[in-house]
Structure formats: structure tokens, C-alpha cells
N, C-alpha and C positions, 0 to 999 in steps of 0.2 A: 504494500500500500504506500504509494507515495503523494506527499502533497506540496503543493507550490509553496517556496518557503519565500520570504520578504528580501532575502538575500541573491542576486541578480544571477541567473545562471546555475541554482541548487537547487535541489528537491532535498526533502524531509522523507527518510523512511522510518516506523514506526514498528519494532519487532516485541513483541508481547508472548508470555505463556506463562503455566501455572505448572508449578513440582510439587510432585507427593515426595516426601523428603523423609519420609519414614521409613526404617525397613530400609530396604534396597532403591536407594531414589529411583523417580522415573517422569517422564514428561508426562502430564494429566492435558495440557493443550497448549497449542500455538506451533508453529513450526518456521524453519530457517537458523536453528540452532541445534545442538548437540550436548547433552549435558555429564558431566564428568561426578562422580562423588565421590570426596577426598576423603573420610570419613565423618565420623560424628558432627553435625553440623556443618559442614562443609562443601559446598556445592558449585562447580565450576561451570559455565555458559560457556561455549563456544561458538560462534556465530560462524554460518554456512558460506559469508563472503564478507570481502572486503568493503570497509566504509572510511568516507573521509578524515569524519568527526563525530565523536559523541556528546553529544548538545546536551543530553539528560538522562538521569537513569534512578531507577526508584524499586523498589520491593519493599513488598509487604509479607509478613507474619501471618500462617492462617492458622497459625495455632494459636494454645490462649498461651498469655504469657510468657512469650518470644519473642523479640524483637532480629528483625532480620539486618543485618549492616550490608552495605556494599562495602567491599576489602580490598582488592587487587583491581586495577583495570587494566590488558595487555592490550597495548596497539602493535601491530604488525607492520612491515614494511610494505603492504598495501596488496600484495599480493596473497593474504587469505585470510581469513577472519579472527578478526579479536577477540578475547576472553576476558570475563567479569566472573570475581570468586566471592560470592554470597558466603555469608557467614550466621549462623541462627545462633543466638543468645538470648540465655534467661535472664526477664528482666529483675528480677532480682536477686541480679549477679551470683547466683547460688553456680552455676556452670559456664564455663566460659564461650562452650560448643555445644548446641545441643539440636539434635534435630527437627524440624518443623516443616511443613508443608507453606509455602510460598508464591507469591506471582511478583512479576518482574516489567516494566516497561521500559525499554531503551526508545532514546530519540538521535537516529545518526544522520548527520551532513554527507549531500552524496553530491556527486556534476551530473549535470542533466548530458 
């Protein structure tokens, strides 16, 4: 999905999905990514191509009492896609990693 961005000559693409993050992670929906699980709270994205710029990135917690952080963000040399390593923690700091179920929205800068 891509949308006209205010910046001359870019488009905005929009890559979304949700992890069950329990148990043996797994993608519950969205596609143009790849998902790696590091262990115990620990969740790596890998996106299926290269993009310019990452304008914005955001995940939510879909368990109770988790807070999920963005941790790492890998840019590539443009030739294949960058990785973002989710991290679940308890919010009150009782674990430092802990597993949860999550969704995620990137916002990447592309050339039309």
C-alpha cells in the first residue's frame, strides 16, 4: 500500500502485522516480512525488501501487563531489507524479557 507523501518525488509504504509471541512465535497477520524469535521476549522483523527511510515505527503489547519497546533498528545497504528487534517487558519491571503477543506498524520513505 502506498500513499503520496508531501515530500516531492516519494511515496509512503505502510507495512503492518500482529505476533503471537507465545510459545513458538508466529505471524497471526500482515505480510512483506519475516519474523525471527530470539528467545524469551524477543522478536526480530525482517522486512521482505528494501526501503529508503523509516519515518515511524510503533508496537503495541497484546498482553496484559507488557509493554513492548522497539530495541534495535538494522538499515541495510539498500539492497535487502531491514530488521527491527521488538522486545516484551513486564511492566512492572519484575522481568526484563518476557513474552507477549504484539502488533507492529512501520512507516518507510520509498522513490517513486
Amino acid at each position: 500500500m502506498a500513499f503520496v507523501n508531501s515530500n516531492e518525488g516519494k511515496d509512503v509504504v505502510i507495512v503492518c502485522g500482529r505476533i503471537d509471541g507465545t510459545g513458538t512465535a508466529s505471524i497471526t497477520s500482515g505480510k512483506g516480512f519475516s519474523l525471527s524469535d530470539g528467545g524469551t521476549g524477543s522478536y526480530t522483523i525482517t522486512f521482505d525488501r528494501a526501503y529508503d527511510t523509516l519515518l515511524a515505527v510503533t508496537a503495541t503489547a497484546l498482553t496484559t501487563d507488557i509493554v513492548m519497546c522497539v530495541d534495535t533498528i538494522t538499515h541495510t545497504d539498500g539492497t535487502s531489507g531491514p530488521s527491527i528487534l521488538f522486545q516484551g517487558e513486564a511492566i512492572d519491571e519484575t522481568a526484563a524479557d518476557t513474552d507477549s503477543d504484539f502488533s507492529f506498524i512501520t512507516v518507510w520513505e520509498v522513490d517513486t
